[in-house]
Legacy VTK file of the C-alpha trace (Angstrom):
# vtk DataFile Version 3.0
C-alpha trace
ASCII
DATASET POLYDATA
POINTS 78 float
157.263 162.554 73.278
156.272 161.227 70.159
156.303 163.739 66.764
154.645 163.305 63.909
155.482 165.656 60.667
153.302 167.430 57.803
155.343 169.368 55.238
153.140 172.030 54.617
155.375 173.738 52.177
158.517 173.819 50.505
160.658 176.625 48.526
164.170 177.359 47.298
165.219 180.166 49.086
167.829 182.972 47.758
171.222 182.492 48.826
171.494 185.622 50.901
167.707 185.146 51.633
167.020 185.507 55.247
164.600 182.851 56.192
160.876 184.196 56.508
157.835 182.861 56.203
155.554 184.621 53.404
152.301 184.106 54.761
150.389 185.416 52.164
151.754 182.496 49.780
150.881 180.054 53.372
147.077 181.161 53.082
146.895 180.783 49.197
148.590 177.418 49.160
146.825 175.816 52.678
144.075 178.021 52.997
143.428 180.446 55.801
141.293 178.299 57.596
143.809 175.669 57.902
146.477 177.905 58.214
144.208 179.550 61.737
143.502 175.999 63.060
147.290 175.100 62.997
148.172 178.400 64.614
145.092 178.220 67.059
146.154 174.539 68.571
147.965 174.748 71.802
151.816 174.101 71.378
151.874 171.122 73.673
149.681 169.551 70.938
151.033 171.012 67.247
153.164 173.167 65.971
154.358 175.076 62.825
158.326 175.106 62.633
160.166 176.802 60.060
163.368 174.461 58.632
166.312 175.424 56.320
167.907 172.991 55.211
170.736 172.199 52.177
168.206 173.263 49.485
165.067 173.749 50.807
163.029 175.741 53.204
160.442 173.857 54.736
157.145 174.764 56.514
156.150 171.855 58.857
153.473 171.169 61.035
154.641 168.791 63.840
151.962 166.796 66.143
153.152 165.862 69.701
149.285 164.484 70.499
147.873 161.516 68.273
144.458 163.211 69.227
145.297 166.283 67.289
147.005 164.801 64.389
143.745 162.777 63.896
141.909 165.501 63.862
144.113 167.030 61.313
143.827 163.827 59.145
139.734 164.617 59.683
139.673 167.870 58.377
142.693 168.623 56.210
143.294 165.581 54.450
144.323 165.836 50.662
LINES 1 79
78 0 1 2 3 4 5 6 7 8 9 10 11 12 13 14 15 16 17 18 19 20 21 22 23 24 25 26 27 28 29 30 31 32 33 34 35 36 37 38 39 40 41 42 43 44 45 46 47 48 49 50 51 52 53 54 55 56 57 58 59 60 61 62 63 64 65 66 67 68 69 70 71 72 73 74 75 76 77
């Protein structure tokens, strides 16, 4: 299955932090209509995943559909 990714957001997180998403900064920074058509699309198709890496937390949206991530390209592109 092919996977396309969209880093929607990145932060540095506290050491200690426990890793959660703070959705009000997610709606500010994407919008809430983008952030509802993301979470609306079925998961076969697209889904937000949370990632922690070294440094950074990352928000990512990842397609599994080229259908959908055209779509996405349609309506969200920057």
């Amino acid at each position: 299955m092919k996977t396309d990714r969209i880093e929607l957001l990145k932060w540095l997180p506290d050491p200690d932090e426990n890793i959660e998403i703070d959705w009000p900064k997610v709606h500010k920074t994407l919008g809430l209509d983008h952030t509802k058509w993301l979470l609306a699309q079925p998961e076969q198709q697209c889904q937000m995943v949370l990632e922690r890496g070294e440094v950074y937390c990352r928000l990512v949206a990842e397609f599994y559909d080229d259908r959908t991530l055209t779509q996405y390209h349609l309506m969200w592109a920057k």
